[in-house]
MOPAC internal coordinates of N, CA, C and O (Angstrom, degrees):
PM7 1SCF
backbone

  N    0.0000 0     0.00 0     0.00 0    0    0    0
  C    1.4317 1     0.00 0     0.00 0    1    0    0
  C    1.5158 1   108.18 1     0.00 0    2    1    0
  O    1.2310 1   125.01 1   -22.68 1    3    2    1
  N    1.2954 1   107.98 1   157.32 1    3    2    1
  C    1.8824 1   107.78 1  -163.26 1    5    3    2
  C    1.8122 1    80.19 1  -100.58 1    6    5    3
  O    1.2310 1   133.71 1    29.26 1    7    6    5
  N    1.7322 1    91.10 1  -150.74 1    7    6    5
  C    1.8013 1   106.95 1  -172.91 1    9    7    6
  C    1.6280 1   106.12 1   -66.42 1   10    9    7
  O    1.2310 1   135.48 1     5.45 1   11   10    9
  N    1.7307 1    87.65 1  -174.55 1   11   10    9
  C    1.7211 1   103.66 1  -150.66 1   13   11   10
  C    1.9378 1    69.99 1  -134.73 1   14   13   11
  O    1.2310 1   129.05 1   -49.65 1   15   14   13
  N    1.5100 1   100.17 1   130.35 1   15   14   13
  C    1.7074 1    99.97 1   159.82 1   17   15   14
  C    1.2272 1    87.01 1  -124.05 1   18   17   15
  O    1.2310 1   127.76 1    -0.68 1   19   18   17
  N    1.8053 1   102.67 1   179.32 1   19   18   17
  C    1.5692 1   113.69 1   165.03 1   21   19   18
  C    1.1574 1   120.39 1   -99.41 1   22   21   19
  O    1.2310 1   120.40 1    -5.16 1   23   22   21
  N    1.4551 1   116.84 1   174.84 1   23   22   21
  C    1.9255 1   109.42 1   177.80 1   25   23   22
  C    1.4136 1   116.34 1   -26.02 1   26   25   23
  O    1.2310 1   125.79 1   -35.19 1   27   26   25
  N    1.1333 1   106.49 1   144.81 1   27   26   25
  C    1.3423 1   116.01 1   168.41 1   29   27   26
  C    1.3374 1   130.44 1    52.04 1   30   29   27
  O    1.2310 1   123.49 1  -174.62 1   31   30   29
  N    1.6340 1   110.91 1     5.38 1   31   30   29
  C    1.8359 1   129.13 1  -167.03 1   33   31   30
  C    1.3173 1   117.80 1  -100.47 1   34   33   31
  O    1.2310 1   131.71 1  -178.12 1   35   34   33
  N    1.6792 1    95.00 1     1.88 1   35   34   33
  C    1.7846 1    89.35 1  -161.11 1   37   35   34
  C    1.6288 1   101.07 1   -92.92 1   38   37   35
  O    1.2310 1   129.67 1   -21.90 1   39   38   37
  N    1.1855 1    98.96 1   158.10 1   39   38   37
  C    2.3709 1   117.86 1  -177.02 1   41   39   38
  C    1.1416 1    90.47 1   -42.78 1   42   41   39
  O    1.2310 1   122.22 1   -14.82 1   43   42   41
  N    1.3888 1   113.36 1   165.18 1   43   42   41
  C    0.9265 1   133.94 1   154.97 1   45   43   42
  C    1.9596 1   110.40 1   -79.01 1   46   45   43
  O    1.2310 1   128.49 1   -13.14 1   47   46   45
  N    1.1138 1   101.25 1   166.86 1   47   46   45
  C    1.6668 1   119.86 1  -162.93 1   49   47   46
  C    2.1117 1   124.17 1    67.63 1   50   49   47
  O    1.2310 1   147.40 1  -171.51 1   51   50   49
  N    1.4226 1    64.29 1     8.49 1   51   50   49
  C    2.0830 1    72.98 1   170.81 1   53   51   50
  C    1.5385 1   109.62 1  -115.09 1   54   53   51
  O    1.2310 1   122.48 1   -23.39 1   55   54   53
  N    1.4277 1   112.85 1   156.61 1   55   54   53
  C    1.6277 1   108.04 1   179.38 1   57   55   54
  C    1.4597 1    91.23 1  -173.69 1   58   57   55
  O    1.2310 1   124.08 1   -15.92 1   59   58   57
  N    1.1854 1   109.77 1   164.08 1   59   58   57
  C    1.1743 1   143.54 1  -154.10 1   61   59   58
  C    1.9343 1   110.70 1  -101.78 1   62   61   59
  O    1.2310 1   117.42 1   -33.83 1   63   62   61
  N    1.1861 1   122.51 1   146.17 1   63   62   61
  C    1.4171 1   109.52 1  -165.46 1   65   63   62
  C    1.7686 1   111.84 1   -68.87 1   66   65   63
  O    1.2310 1   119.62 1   162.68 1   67   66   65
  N    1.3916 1   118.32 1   -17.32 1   67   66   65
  C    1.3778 1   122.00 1   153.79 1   69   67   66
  C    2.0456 1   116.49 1   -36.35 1   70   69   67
  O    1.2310 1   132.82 1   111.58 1   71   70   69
  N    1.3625 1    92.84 1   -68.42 1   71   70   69
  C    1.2864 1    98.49 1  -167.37 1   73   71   70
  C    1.3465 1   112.34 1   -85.90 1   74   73   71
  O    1.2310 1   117.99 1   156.81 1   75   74   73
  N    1.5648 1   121.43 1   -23.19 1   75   74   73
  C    1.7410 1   110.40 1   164.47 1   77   75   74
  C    2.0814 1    96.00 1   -46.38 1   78   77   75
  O    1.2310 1   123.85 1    89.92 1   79   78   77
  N    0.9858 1   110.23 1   -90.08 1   79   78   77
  C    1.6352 1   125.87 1   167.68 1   81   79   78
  C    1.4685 1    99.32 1    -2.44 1   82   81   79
  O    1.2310 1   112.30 1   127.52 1   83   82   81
  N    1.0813 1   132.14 1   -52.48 1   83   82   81
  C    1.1841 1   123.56 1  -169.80 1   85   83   82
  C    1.9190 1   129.84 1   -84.55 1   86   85   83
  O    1.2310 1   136.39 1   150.76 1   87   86   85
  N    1.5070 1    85.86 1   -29.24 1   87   86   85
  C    1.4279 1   102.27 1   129.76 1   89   87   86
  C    1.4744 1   167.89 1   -26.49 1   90   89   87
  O    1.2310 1   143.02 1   128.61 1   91   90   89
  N    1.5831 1    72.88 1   -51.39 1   91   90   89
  C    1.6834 1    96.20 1  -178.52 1   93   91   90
  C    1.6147 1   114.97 1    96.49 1   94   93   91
  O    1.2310 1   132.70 1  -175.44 1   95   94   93
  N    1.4342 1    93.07 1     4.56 1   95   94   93
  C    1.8468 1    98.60 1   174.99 1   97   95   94
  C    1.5081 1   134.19 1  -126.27 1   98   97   95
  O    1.2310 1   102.49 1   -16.21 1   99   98   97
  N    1.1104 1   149.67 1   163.79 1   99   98   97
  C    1.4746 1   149.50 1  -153.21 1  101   99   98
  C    0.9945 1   113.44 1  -138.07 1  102  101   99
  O    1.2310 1   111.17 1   -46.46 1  103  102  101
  N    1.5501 1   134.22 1   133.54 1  103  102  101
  C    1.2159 1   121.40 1  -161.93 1  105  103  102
  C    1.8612 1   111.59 1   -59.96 1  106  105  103
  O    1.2310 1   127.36 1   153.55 1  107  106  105
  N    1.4709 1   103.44 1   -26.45 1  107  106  105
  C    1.3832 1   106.52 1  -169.28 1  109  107  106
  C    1.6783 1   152.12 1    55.57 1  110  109  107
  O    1.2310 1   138.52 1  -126.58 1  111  110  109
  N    0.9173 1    81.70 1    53.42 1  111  110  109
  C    1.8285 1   122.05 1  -170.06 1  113  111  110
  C    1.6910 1   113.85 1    82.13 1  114  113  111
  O    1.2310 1   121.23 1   172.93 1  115  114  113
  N    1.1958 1   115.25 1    -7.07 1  115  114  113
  C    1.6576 1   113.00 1  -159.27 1  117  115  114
  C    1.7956 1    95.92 1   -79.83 1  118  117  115
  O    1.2310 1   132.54 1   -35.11 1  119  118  117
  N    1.5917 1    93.39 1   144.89 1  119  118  117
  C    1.7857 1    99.10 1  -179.10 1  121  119  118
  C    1.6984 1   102.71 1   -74.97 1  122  121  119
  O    1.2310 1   133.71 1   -29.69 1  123  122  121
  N    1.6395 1    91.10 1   150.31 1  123  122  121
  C    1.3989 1   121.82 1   161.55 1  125  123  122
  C    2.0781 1   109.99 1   -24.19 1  126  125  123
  O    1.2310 1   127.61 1   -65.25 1  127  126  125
  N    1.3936 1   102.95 1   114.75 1  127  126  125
  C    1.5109 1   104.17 1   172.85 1  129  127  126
  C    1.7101 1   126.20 1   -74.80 1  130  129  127
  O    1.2310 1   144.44 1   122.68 1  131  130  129
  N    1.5472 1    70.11 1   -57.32 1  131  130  129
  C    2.2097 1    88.68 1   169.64 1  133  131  130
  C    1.3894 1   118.57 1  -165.60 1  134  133  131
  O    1.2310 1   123.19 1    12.66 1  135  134  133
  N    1.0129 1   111.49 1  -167.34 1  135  134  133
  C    1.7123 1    96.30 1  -138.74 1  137  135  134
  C    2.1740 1    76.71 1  -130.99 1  138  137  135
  O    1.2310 1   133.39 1   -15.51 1  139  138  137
  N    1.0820 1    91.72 1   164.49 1  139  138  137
  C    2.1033 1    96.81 1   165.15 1  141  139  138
  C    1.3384 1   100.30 1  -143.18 1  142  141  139
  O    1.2310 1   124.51 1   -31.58 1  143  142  141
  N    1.2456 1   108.95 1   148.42 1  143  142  141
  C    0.9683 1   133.36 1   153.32 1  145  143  142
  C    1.4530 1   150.80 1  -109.13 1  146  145  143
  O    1.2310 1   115.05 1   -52.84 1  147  146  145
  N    1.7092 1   126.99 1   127.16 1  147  146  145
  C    1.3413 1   118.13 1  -159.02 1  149  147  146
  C    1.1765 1   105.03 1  -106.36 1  150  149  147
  O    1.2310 1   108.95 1   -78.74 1  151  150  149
  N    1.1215 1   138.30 1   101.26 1  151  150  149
  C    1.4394 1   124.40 1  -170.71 1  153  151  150
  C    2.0886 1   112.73 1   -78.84 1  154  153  151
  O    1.2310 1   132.31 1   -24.21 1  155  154  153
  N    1.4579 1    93.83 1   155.79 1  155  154  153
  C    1.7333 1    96.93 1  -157.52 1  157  155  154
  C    1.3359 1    79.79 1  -126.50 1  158  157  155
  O    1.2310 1   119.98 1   -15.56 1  159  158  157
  N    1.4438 1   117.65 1   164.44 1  159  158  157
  C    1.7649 1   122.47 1   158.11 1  161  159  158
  C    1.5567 1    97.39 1   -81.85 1  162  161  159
  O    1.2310 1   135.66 1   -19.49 1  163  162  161
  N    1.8608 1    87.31 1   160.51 1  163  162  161
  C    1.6941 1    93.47 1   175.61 1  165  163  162
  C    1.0476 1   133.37 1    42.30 1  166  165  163
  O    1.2310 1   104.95 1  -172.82 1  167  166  165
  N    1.5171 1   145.44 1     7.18 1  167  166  165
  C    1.1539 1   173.79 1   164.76 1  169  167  166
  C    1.4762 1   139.21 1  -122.66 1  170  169  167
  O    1.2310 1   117.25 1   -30.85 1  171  170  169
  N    1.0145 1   122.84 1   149.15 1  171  170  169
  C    1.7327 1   126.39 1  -177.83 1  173  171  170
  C    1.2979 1   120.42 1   -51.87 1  174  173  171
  O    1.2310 1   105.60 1   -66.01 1  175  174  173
  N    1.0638 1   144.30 1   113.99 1  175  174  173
  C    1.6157 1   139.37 1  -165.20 1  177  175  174
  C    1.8093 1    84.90 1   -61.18 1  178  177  175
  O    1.2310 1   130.23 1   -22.35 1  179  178  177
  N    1.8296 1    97.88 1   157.65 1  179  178  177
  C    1.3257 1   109.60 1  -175.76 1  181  179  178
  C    1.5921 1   108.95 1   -92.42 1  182  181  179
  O    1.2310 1   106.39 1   -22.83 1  183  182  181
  N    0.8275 1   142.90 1   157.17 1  183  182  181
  C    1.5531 1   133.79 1  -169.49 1  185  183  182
  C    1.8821 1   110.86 1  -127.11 1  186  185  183
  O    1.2310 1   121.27 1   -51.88 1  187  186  185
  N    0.9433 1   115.18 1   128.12 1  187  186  185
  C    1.7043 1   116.04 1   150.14 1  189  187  186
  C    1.1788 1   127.12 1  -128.77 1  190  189  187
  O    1.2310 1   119.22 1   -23.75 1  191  190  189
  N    1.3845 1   119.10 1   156.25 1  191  190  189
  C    1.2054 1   133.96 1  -166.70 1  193  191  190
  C    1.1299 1   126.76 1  -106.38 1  194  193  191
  O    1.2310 1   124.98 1   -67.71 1  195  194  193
  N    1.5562 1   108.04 1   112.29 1  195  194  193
  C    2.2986 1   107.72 1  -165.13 1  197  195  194
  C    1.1944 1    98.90 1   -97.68 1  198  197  195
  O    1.2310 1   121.93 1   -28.58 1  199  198  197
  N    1.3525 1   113.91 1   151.42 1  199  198  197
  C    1.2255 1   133.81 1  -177.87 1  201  199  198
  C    1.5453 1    99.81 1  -126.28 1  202  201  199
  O    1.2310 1   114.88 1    -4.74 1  203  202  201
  N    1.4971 1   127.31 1   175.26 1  203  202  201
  C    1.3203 1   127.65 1  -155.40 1  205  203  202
  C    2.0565 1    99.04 1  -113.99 1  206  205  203
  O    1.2310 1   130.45 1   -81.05 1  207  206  205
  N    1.1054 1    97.44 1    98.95 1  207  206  205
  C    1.5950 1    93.28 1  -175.17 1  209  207  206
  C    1.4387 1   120.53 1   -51.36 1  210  209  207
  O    1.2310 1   123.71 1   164.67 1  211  210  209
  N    1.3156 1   110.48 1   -15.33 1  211  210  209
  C    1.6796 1   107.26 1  -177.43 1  213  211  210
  C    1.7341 1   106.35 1   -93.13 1  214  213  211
  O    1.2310 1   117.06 1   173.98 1  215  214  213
  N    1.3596 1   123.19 1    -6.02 1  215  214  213
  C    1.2173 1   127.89 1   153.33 1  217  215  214
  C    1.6412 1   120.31 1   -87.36 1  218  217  215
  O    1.2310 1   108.11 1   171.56 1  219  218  217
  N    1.1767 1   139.82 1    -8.44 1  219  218  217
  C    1.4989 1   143.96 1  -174.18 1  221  219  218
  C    1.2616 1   117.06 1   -76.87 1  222  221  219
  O    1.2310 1   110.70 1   -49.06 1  223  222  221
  N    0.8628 1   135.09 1   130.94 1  223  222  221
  C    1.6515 1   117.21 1  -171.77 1  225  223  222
  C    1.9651 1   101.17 1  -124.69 1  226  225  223
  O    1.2310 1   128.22 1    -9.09 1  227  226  225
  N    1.4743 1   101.78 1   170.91 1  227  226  225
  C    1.2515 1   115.73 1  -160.15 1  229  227  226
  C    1.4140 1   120.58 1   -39.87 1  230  229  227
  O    1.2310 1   105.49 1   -42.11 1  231  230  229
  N    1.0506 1   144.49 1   137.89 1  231  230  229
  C    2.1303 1   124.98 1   162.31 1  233  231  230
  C    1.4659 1   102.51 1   -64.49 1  234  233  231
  O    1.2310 1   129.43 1   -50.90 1  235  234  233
  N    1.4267 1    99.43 1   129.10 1  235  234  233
  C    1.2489 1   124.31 1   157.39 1  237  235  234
  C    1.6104 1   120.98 1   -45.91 1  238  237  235
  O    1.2310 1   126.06 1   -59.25 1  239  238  237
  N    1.7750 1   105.96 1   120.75 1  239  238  237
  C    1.5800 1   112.80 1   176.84 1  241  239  238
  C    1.2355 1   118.95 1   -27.06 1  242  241  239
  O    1.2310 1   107.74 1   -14.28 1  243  242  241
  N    1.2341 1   140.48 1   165.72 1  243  242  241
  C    1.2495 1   134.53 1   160.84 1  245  243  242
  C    1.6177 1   106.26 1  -104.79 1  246  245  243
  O    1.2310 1   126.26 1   -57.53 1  247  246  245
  N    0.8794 1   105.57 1   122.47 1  247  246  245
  C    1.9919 1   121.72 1  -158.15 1  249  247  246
  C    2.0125 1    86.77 1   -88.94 1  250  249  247
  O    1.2310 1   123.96 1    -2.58 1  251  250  249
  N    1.3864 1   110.00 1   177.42 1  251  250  249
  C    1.3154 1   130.53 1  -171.52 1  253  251  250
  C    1.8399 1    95.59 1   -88.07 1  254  253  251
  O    1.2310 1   125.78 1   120.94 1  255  254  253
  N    1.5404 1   106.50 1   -59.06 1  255  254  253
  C    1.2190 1    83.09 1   172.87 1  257  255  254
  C    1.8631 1   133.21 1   -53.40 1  258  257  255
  O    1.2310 1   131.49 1   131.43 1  259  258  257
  N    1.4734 1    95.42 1   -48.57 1  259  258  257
  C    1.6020 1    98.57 1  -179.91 1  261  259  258
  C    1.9294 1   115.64 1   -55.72 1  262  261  259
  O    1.2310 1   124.43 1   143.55 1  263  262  261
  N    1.1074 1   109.11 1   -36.45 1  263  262  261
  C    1.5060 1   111.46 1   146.32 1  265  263  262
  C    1.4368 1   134.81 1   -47.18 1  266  265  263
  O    1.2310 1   126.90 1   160.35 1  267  266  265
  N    1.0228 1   104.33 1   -19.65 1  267  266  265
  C    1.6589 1   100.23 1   177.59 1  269  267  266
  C    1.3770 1    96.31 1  -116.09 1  270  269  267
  O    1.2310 1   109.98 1   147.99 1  271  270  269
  N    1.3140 1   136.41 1   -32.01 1  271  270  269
  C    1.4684 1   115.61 1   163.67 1  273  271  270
  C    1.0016 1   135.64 1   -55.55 1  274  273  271
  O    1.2310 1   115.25 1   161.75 1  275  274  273
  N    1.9892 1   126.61 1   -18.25 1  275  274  273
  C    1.1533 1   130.04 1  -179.44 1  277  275  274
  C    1.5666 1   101.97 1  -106.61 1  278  277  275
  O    1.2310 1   127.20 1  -176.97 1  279  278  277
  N    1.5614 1   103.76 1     3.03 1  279  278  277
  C    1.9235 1    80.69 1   159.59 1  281  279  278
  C    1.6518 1    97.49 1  -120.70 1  282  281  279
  O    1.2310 1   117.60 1  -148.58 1  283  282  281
  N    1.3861 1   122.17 1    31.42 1  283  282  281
  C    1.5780 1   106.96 1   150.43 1  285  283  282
  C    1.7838 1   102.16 1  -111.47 1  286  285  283
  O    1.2310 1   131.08 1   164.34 1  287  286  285
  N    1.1880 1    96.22 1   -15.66 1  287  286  285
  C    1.6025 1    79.32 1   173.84 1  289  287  286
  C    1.7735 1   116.76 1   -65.70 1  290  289  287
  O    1.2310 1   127.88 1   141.64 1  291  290  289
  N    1.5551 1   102.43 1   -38.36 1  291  290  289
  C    1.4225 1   110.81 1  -163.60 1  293  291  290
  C    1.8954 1   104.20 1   -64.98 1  294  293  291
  O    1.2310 1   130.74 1   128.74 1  295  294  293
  N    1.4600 1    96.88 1   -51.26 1  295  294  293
  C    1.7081 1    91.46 1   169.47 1  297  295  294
  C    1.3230 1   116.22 1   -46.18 1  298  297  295
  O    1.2310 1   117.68 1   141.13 1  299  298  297
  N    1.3922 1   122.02 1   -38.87 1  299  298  297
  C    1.1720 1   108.87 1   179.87 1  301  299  298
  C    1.5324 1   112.56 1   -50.52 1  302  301  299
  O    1.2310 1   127.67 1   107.32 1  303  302  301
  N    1.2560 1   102.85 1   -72.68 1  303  302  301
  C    1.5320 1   105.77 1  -178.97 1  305  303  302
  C    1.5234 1   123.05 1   -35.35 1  306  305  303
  O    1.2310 1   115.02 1   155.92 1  307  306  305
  N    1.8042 1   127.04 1   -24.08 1  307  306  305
  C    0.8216 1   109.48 1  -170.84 1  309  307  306
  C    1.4739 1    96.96 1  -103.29 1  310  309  307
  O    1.2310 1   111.60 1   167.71 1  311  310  309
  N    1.1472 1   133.43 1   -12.29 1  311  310  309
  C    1.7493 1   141.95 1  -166.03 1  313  311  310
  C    2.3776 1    89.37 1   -62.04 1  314  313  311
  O    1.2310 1   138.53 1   -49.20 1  315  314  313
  N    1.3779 1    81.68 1   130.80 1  315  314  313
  C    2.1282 1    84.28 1   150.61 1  317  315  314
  C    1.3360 1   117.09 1   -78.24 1  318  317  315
  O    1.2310 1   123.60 1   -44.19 1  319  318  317
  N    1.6431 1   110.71 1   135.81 1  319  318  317
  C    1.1518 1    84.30 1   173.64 1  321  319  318
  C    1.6972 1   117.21 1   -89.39 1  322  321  319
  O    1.2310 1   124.55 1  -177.83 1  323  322  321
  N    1.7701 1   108.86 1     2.17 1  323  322  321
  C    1.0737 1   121.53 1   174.67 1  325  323  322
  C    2.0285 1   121.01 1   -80.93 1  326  325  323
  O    1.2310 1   128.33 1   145.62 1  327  326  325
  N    1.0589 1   101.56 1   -34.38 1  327  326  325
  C    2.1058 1   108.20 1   174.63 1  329  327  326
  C    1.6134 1   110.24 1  -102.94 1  330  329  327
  O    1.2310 1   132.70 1   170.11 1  331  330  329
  N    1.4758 1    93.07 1    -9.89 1  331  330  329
  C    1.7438 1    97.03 1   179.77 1  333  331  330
  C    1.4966 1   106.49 1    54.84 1  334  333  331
  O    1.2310 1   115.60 1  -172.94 1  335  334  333
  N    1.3537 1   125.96 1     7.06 1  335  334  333
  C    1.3387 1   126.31 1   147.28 1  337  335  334
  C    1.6749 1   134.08 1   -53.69 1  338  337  335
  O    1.2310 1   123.57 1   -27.18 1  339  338  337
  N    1.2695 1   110.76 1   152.82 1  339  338  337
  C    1.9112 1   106.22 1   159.70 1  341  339  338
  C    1.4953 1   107.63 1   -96.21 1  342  341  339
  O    1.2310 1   127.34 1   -48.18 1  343  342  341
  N    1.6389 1   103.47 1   131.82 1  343  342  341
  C    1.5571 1   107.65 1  -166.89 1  345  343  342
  C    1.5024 1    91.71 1   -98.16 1  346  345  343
  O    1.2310 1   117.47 1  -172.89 1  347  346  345
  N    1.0600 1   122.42 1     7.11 1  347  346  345
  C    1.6146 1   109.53 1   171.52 1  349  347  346
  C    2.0277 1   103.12 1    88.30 1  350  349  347
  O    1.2310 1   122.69 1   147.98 1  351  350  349
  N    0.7683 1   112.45 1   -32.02 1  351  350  349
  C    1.6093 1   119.85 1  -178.38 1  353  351  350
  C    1.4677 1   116.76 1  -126.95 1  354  353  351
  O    1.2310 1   116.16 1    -0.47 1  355  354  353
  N    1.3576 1   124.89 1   179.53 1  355  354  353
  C    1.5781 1   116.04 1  -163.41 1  357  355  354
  C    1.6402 1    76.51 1  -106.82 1  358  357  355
  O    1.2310 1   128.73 1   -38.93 1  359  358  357
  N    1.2901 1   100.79 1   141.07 1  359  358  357
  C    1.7664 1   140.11 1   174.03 1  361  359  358
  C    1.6011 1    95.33 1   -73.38 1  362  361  359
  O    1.2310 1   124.09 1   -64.01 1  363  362  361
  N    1.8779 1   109.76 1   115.99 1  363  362  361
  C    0.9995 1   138.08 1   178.49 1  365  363  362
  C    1.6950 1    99.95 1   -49.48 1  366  365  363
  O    1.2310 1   111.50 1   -51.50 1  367  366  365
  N    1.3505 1   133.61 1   128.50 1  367  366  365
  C    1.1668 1   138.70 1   156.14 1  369  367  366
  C    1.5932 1   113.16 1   -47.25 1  370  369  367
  O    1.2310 1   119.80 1   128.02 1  371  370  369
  N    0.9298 1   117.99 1   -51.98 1  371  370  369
  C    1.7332 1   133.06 1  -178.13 1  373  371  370
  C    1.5577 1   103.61 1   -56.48 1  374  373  371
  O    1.2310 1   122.47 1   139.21 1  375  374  373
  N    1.6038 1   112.87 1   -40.79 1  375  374  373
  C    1.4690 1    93.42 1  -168.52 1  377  375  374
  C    1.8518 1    95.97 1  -100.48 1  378  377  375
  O    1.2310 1   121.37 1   167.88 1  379  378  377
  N    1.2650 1   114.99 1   -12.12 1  379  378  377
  C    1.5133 1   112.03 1  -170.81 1  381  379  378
  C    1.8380 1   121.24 1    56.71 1  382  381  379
  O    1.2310 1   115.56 1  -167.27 1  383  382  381
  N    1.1700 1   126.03 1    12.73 1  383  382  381
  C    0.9796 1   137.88 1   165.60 1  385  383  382
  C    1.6014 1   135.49 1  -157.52 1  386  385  383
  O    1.2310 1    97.39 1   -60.64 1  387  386  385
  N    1.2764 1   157.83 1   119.36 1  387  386  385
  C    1.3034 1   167.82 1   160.04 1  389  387  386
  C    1.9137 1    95.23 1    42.67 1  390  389  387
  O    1.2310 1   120.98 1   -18.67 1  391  390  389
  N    1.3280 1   115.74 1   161.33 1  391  390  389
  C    1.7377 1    97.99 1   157.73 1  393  391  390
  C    1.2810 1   115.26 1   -74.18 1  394  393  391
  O    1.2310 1   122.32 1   142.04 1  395  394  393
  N    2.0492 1   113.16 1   -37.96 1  395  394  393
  C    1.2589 1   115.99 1  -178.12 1  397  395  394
  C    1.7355 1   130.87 1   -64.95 1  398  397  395
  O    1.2310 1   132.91 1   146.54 1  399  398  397
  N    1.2809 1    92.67 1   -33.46 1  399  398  397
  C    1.6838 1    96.50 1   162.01 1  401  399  398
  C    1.7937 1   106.18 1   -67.76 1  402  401  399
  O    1.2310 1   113.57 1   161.99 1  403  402  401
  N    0.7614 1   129.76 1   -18.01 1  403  402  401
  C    1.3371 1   133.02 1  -134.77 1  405  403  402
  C    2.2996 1    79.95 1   -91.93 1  406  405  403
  O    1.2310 1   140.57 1   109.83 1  407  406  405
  N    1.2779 1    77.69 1   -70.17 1  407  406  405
  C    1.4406 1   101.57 1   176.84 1  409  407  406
  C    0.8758 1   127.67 1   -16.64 1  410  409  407
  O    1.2310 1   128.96 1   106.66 1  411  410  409
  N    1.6895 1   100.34 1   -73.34 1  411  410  409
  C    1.5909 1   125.72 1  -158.52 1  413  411  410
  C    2.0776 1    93.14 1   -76.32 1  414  413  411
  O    1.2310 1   138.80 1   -15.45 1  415  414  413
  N    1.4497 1    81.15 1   164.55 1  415  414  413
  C    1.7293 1   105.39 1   176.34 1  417  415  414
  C    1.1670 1   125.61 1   -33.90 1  418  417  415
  O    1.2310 1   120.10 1   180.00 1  419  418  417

């Protein structure tokens, strides 16, 4: 791994996988350039990882299949697995089931 800047210090032509993405680009297999750091009190500074935007290349289309895998995954997430209903929203990890099952008796 190359240098370490602080918030907001790093060159220009580096960015972070937020802003490649926002872009319209992916780092695309190339390793980590340098790293930032946010420093916090009493705590571990938060870290991200830049990659070199003139190496990143485009995001990949989203194909018909890859479309239909991310809306059976998402039902999943929102299906109970207790009413076998769709709750309309993704089912809290913490409660592992519906709020209304969750609730009731």
């Amino acid at each position: 791994m190359g240098a370490t800047y602080r918030w907001r210090l790093a060159p220009d032509g580096l960015a972070t996988r937020r802003q490649l993405r926002a872009l319209g680009l992916r780092p695309g297999g190339q390793d980590v350039v340098a790293e930032l750091h946010r420093p916090r009190r009493r705590r571990a500074p938060l870290v991200a990882y830049l990659y070199r935007v003139d190496r990143a290349k485009p995001v990949r289309p989203m194909t018909p299949g890859r479309t239909a895998a991310l809306a059976a995954a998402m039902l999943a997430r929102r299906t109970c697995p207790n009413c076998r209903t769709d709750a309309g929203y993704c089912i809290p990890r913490s409660l592992g089931m519906c709020v209304p099952c969750h609730d009731s008796p």
